[in-house]
Structure formats: structure tokens, C-alpha cells
C-alpha positions as CSV (number, residue, x, y, z in Angstrom):
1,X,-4.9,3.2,19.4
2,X,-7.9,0.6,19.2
3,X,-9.3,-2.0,21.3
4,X,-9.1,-5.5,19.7
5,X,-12.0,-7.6,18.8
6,X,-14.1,-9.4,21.8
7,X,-12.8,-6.5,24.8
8,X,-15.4,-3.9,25.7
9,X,-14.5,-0.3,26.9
10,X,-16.1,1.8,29.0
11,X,-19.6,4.1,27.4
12,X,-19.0,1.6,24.2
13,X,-21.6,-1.6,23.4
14,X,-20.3,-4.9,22.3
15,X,-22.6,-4.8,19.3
16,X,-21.4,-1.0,18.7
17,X,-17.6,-2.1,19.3
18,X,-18.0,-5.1,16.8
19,X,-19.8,-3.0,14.2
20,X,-17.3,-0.3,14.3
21,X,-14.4,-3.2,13.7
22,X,-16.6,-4.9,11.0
23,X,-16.6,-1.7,9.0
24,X,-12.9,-0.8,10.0
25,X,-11.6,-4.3,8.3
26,X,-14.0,-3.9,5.1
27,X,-12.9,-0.5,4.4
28,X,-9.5,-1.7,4.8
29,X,-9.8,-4.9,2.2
30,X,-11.3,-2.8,-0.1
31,X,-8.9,-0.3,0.1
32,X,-6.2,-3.2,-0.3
33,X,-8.3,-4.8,-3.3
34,X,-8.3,-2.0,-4.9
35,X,-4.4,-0.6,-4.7
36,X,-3.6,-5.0,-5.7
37,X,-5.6,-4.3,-9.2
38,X,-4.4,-0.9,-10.1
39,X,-1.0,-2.2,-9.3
40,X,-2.0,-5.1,-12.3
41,X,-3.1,-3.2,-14.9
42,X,-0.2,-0.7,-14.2
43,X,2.4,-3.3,-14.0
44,X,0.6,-4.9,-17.1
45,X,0.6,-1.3,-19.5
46,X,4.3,-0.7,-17.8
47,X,5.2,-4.2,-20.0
48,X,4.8,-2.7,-22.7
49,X,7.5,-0.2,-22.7
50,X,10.0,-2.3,-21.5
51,X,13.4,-2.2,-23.2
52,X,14.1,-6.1,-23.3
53,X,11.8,-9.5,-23.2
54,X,13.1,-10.1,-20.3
55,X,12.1,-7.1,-18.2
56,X,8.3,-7.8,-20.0
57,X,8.2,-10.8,-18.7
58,X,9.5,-10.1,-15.4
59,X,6.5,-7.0,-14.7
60,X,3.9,-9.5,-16.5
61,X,4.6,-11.4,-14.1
62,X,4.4,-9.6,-11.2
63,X,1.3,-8.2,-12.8
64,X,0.1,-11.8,-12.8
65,X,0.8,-12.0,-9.1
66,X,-0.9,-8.6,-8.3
67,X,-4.2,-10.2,-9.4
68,X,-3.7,-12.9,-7.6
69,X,-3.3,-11.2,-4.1
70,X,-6.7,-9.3,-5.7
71,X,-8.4,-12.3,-5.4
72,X,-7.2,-13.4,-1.8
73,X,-8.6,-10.4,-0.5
74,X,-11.8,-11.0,-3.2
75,X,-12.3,-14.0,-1.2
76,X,-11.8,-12.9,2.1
77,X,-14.4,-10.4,1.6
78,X,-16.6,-13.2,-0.1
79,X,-16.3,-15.1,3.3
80,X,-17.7,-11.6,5.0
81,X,-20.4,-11.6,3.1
82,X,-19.0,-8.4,1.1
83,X,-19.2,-7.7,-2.7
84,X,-15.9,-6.6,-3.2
85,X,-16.8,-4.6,-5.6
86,X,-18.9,-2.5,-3.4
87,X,-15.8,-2.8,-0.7
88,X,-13.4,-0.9,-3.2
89,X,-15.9,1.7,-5.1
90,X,-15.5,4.4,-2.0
91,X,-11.5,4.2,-2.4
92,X,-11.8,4.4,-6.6
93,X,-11.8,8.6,-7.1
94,X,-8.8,8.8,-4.6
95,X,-6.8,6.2,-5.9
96,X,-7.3,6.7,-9.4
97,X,-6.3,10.6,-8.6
98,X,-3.1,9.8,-7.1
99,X,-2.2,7.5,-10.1
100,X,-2.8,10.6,-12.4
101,X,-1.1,12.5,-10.0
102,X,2.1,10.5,-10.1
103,X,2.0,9.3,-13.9
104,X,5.4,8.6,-14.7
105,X,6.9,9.8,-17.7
106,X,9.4,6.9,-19.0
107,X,10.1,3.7,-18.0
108,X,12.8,4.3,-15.5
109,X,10.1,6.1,-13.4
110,X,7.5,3.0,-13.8
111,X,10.5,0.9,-12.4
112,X,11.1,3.8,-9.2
113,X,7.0,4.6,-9.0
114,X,6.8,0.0,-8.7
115,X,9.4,-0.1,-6.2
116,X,8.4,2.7,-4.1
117,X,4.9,2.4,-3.8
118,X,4.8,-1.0,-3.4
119,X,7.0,-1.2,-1.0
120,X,5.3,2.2,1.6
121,X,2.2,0.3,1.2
122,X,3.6,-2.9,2.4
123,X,5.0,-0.9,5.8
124,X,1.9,0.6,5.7
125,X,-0.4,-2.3,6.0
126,X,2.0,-4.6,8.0
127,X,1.9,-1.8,10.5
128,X,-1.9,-1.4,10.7
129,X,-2.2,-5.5,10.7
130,X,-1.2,-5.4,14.4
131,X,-4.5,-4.4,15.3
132,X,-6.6,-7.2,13.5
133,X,-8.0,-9.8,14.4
134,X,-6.0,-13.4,13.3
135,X,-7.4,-14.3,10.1
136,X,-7.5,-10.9,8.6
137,X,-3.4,-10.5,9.6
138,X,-3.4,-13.7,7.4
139,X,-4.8,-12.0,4.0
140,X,-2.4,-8.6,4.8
141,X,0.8,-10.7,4.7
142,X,-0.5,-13.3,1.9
143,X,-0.7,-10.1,-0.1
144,X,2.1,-7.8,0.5
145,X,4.9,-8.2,-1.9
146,X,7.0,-11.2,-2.0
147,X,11.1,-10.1,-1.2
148,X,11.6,-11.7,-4.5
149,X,9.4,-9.3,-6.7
150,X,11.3,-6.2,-4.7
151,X,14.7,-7.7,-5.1
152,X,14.0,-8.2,-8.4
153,X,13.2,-4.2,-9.0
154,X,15.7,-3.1,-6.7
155,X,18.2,-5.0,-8.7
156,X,17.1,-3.4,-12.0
157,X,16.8,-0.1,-10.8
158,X,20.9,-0.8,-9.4
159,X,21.7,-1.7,-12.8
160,X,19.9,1.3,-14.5
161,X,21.6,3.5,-12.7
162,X,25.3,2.1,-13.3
163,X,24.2,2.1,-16.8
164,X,23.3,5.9,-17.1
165,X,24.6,7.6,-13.9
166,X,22.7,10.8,-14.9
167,X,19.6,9.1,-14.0
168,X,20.3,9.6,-10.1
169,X,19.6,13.1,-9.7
170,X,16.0,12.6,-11.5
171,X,15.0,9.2,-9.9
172,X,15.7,10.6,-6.4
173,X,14.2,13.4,-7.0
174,X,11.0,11.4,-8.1
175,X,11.1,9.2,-5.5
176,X,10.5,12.0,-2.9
177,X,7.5,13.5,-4.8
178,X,6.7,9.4,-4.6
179,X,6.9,9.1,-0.8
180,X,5.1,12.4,-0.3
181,X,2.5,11.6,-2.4
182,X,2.1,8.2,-0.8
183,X,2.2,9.6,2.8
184,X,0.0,12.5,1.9
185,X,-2.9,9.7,0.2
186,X,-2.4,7.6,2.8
187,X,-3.7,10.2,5.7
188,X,-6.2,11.4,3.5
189,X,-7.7,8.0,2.9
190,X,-7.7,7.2,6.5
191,X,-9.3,10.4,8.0
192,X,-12.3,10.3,4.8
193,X,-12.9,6.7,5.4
194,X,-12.6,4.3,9.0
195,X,-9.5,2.0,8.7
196,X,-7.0,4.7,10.8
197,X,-9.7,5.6,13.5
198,X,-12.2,2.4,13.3
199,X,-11.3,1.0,16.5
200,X,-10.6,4.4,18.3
201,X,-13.4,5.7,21.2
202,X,-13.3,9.0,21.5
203,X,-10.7,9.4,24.5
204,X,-8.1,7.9,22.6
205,X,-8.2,10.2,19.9
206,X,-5.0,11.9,20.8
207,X,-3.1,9.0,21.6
208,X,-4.4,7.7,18.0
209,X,-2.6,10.9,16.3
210,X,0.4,10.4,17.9
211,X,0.9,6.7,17.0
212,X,-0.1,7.5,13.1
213,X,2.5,10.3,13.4
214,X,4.9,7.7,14.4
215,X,3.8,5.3,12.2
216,X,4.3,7.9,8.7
217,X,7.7,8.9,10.2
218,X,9.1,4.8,10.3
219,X,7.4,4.7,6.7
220,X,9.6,7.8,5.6
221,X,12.6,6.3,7.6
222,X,12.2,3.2,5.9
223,X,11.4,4.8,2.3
224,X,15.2,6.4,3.2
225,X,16.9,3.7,3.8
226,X,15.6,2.1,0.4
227,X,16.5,4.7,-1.3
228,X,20.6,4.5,0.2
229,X,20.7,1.0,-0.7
230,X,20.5,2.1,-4.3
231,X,22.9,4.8,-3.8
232,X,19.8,7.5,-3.6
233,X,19.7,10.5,-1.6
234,X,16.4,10.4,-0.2
């Protein structure tokens, strides 16, 4: 699917191969920096609604943490030489849309839309890290979310649903609008911006499409298997 930094390939320039990677890993930070702070501020405004003190201060926290990874990939980009705010501005419309698109409507689906997302783009990312460069795999994993923050909504979501059984039909159901939405905005992202074809010549093309066909099907398989362990049907 790509050629990794420092290897030529044939009817392709050194200069032209680096450029094309420089672009592929700035799209892709920015894209990153931009899904870590809409995650804070919507783990920050889902606080709010939370039935107990302690599930406020449990999202406030991860909120807290969301930023945090912001700011690793802030720097990172820093280091590049990259405003990040110019990094994330080409990713704001679509990300934005799909937040409107999947709006939750109580707090049950903030905890489902939190555990779901999160936890696609994590797959996601890992998946496409492969294919960076050292340094940039680095930032990916310092930002993907720690097993204790998806433990911690699992585990909520577990007991939400042993509370109030009548919730399962609706939360599964939400979760697969979830995963399609997240699948759908992932290819769209990639094919109007570089990170899913930044490293590609032209020959591999085909090859490429295959491989991010068999990357969305392991992210569904995986969104399945999630969904079991909390007694879901996916």
C-alpha cells in the first residue's frame, strides 16, 4: 500500500516521494488533533448530564485527558514546523457534520456514541500507523485511548443495561448507525484528503483498495466483538 520513508520507486523522485509522505503525516495529525478536541468538549458538555458526581467526574476527566493527547499531537506538529491549527481547518466541516449527524439524544447514547467512536478510531489509526515513520507511530499510540478510560465506559455501559434491560434493543441499534457512520467518514475523509493514498504511486492503486477494504472489514469485526462483550447484537 505505500512505500516507507527513505526507499525510492520506480518513475517517483526522492524529493516527490518525501513531499508526498510530509503531506500524508500532516493531514493525518491534523485530522487526529482535531477528532482529540471535539472528543473534549463533547466529553466536557456530556458531564453535564450525568446522573451521579461520579460519572461527571469520571467523563471530566477523560475530557481532561482528550486535551491532553491534543496537545501531543499540537507539539508534534510544532516540531514540523506546522500550525496546527492550519493542520486541522481542512478536516473541521466534515467532522463537525458527522457530530451533528450522530447527536445523541440522552445520556445513555453519549456513553455508546464515547465508547464506540473512540474506540473505531483507535483501530483505525493503529492500523494506518504501520506505515509511518518511527517517531510519528510514537504520537498515534501516546494518543489513542488508554484501556482504562474504555474499561471504564464499557463497565458503565454493562451496568446501564442490567439496570434497564429495555435499553438493549436501542443502544444496539445506535451503535450500528455509530459504526456506519464512522466507517462511512472515515473513507470519505481519506479519498478528499491524502492520509489513505499519500504514500501510494499510481500502480498500487488497486492493491491500496483492497487493503483499506480489509482494513474497514477488521474495524467492523472488531466494532462486533465490542459490542458482544456487552451482550449487544451488533
Amino acid at each position: 500500500m505505500s512505500i516507507p520513508p527513505g526507499e525510492s520507486a520506480p518513475n517517483v523522485s526522492t524529493g516527490e516521494l518525501n513531499a508526498r509522505y510530509d503531506k500524508f503525516v500532516v493531514d493525518l495529525l491534523g485530522v487526529i488533533a482535531y477528532g482529540e478536541l471535539s472528543a473534549f468538549e463533547r466529553l466536557s458538555s456530556d458531564a453535564r448530564y450525568s446522573p451521579t458526581l461520579h460519572d461527571r467526574a469520571a467523563l471530566g476527566r477523560m475530557a481532561v485527558t482528550e486535551f491532553e493527547h491534543f496537545d501531543v499531537v499540537r507539539a508534534r506538529l510544532a516540531e514540523m514546523n506546522m500550525d496546527v491549527e492550519l493542520a486541522m481547518r481542512p478536516f473541521q466541516q466534515s467532522i463537525d457534520s458527522f457530530h451533528d449527524r450522530t447527536r445523541p439524544a440522552d445520556w445513555y447514547e453519549s456513553l455508546m456514541k464515547a465508547y464506540v467512536v473512540d474506540a473505531i478510531s483507535g483501530d483505525f489509526y493503529r492500523a494506518i500507523s504501520e506505515f509511518l515513520d518511527q517517531k510519528t507511530r510514537e504520537v498515534i499510540n501516546a494518543v489513542q485511548t488508554n484501556d482504562e478510560s474504555g474499561a471504564l465506559l464499557q463497565d458503565r455501559l454493562k451496568k446501564m443495561l442490567a439496570d434497564d434491560p429495555r435499553l438493549a434493543s436501542r443502544l444496539a441499534l445506535w451503535g450500528r448507525r455509530l459504526v456506519g457512520e464512522a466507517l462511512t467518514q472515515a473513507q470519505r475523509v481519506g479519498t478528499e484528503h491524502s492520509f489513505l493514498r499519500g504514500l501510494m504511486i499510481e500502480d498500487e492503486l488497486p492493491a491500496a483498495r483492497n487493503e483499506v477494504s480489509t482494513l474497514l472489514a477488521q474495524l467492523t469485526k472488531n466494532h462486533s466483538r465490542r459490542m458482544s462483550q456487552l451482550g449487544l447484537t451488533a
